[in-house]
N, C-alpha and C positions, 0 to 999 in steps of 0.2 A: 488364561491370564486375567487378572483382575482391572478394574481401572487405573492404577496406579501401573503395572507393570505395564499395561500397554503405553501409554503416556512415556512414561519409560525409555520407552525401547523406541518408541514413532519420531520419525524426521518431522519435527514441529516449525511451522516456518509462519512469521506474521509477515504481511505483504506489505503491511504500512505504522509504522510508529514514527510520532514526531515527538518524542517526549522529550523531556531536558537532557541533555548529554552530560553526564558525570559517572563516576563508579558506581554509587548508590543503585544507578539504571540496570547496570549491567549484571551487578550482584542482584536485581533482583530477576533479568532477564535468565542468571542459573538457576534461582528458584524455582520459577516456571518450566525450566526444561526445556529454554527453547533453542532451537538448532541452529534459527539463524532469522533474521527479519532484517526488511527493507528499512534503511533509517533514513529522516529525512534531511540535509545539508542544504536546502535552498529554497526558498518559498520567493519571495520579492525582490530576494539579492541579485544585480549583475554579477559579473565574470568574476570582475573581483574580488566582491566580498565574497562570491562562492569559495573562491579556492580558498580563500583565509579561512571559512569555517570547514574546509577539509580539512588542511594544515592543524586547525586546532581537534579535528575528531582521528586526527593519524596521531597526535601528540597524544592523546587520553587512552587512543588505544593501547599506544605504546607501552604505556602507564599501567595498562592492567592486563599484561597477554597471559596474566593468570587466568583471566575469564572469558577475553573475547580475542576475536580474530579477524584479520578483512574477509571477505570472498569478492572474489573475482570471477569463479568457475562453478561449478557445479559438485567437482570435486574436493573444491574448498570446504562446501558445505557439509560434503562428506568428512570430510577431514576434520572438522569442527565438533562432529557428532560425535566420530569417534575419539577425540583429545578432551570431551565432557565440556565445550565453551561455546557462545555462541558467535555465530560468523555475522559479521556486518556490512549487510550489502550498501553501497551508497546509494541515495537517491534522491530526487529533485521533486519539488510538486508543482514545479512552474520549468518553462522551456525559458523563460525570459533569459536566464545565466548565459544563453548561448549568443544572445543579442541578437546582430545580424552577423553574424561570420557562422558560416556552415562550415567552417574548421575547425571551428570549436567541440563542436560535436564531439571528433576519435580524441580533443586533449581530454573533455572528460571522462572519455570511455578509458584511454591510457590513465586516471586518474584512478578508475576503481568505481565508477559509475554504471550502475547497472539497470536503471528504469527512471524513465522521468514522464511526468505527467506534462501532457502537451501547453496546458493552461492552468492557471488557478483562479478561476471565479471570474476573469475578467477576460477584457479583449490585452492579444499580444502578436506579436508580426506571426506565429504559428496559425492562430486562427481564436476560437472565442471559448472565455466560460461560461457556467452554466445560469451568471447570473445576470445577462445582460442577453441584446438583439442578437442572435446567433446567425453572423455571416460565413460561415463556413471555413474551412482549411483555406489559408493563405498559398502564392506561388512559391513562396518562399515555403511555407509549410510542408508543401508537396516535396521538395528537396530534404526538409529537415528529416520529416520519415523516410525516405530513400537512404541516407544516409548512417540514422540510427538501424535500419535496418542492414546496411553494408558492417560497419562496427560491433553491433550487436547490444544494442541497448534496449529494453523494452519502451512502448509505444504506452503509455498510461492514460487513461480517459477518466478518473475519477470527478473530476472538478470541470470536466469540460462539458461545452453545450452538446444537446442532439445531435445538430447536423453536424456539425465540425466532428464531432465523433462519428458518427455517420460515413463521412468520407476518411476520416484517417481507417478506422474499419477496413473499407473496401480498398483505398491503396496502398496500404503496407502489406507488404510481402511476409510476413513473420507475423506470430500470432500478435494481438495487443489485449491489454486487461482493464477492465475499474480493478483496481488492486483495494479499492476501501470504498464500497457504497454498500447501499441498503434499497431494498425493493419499493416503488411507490404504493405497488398494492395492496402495501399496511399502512402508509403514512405517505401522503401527499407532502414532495414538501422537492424546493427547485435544486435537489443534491439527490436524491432518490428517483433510480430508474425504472423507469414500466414494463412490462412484463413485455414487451415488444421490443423495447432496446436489448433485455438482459434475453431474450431470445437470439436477436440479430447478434449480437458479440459472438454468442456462441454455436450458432449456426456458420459466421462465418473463421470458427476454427479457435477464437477468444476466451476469454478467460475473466473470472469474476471471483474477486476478492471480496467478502463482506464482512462490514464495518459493524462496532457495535457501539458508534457516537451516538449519547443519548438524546441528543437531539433529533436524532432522525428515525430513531424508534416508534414505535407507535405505542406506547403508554412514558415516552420521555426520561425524566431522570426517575420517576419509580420503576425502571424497567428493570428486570433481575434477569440473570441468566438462561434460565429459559425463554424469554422474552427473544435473547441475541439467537438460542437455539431455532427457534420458529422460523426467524428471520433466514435460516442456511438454509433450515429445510424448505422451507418456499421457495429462496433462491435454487435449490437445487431439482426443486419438481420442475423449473423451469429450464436451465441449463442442463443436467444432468449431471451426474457422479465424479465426472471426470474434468468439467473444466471447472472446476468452484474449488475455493481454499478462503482462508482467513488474511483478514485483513483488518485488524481492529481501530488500529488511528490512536492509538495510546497517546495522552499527551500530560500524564502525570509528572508532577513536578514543576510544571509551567505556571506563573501567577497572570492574574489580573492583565498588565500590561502585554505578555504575549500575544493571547487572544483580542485585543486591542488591536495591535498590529495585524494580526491572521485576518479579521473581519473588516480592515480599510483597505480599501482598490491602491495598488503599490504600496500598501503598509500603512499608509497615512492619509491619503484621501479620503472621497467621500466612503461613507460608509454601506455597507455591503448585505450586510445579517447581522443580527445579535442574537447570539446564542441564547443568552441568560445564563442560567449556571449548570453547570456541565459535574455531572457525578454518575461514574460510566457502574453498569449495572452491577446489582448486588449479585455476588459469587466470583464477580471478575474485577473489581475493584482497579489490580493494580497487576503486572506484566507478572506479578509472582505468583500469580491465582490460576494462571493458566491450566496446569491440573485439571482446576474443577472444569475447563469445556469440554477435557476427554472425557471425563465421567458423566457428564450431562446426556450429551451423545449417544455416550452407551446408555445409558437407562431412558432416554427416550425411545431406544428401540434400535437406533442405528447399529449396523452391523461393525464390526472389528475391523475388515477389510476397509470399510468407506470411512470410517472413522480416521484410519492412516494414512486415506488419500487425502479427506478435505482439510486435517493435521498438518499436512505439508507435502508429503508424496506428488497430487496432485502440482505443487507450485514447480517443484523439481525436474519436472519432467518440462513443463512450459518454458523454464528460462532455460533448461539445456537446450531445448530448441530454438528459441531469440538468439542466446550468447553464443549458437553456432558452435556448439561443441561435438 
């Protein structure tokens, strides 16, 4: 089979997009060929503006179930492969939605919520991000993972600090992931894990999404597709074959004032990082390019087989085990 026909035929799954939600997204997420990705519904927002930006991503779905689909299961995903559309997982990049009601938890799991990152960038009653004093998982924390793991939601460490990753790691009973980071051992930078963390995840049983935000590459916004290729492969000389998959952080379509918001402590405070300008690497541009990362793959040398797992096979297997199926 060629690169194209394997592309093709592979359960392609991105672990992390935050791009604008409209058709546009989604016709070009059929481009790509993709089977299904994590999308994200909540960054800064409480309860309730979460569920208002579900309500409005069940409305768009509605809107186009020529192209896309919910998932909720495993088998959705399957089902989405097979129907040519891709499946939309929901998910969160911040635990803050949940507030303090640990009931909240199974309303968003009964919602169609399927992974949520513990923190984003900051401290929240779960425990701390990556970019501030790292006090560890909260008591309260310690219940929220018991719970997401009772329900079946995934445990996400992308944005969170070391330790606090550290112990959600070790007390959650079900695997957890960076579902979107990138290795420090190319690029120092307080979003990028060390080859000791991206060890520990997956030593104990974790999972590693990697991202190809150009900011966290190691040649920045000249970074081209193979630059994102290097990045797997590093991350996967460390982890190995079977717990790593994609996770790119798409966030096309989004202007000036999103990343505004994205880079203030609860949207609007002080400020946190500045990107500068964000132009995600040449060959991958935009969710319809995807293509080219199976074809990359293969001509770096990676095999057929591994090329299918870190496509998505691998992601597949991970959340049928979180979602308890």
């Amino acid at each position: 089979m060629n690169a194209k026909e394997i592309h093709d035929s592979a359960v392609v799954i991105d672990g992390l997009i935050i791009a604008k939600w409209n058709r546009h997204l989604f016709e070009d997420m059929r481009r790509g060929g993709l089977t299904a990705a994590n999308c994200t519904v909540s960054v800064w927002e409480g309860f309730q503006a979460t569920v208002d930006n579900i309500v409005m991503v069940n409305r768009l779905m509605a809107e186009s179930t020529d192209l896309v689909m919910p998932v909720r299961t495993t088998a959705d995903i399957a089902a989405a492969k097979e129907a040519n559309k891709t499946g939309i997982i929901l998910g969160f990049q911040n635990a803050h939605a949940f507030e303090d009601k640990l009931g909240y938890v199974e309303i968003f799991k009964r919602l169609g919520v399927g992974i949520v990152q513990m923190c984003y960038n900051t401290q929240n009653l779960v425990g701390t991000g990556c970019y501030e004093r790292d006090g560890g998982l909260s008591g309260f924390g310690r219940e929220v993972v018991a719970e997401m793991n009772r329900v079946g939601i995934m445990c996400d460490l992308s944005h969170v600090g070391a330790k606090t990753s550290e112990e959600v790691i070790l007390e959650s009973k079900k695997p957890v992931c960076y579902s979107h980071c990138l290795p420090s051992g190319l690029k120092e930078h307080p979003r990028n894990k060390s080859d000791a963390e991206l060890k520990f995840i997956a030593d104990h049983g974790g999972f590693v999404g990697v991202t190809m935000f150009a900011p966290f590459l190691k040649k920045g916004i000249d970074s081209t597709i193979d630059d994102y290729a290097e990045a797997i492969e590093y991350v996967m000389d460390i982890v190995g074959e079977d717990a790593i998959g994609i996770g790119t952080d798409f966030t096309q379509g989004h202007d000036k004032d999103f990343f505004e918001w994205l880079t203030h402590d609860k949207g609007y405070a002080r400020r946190l990082t500045n990107f500068g300008k964000i132009v995600n690497p040449l060959g991958i541009r935009t969710v319809g390019e995807f293509p080219n990362l199976t074809e990359t793959l293969l001509k770096r040398g990676m095999s057929e087989r591994v090329v299918r797992k870190v496509m998505g096979e691998n992601w597949v297997r991970v959340l049928r085990d979180v979602w308890g199926e």
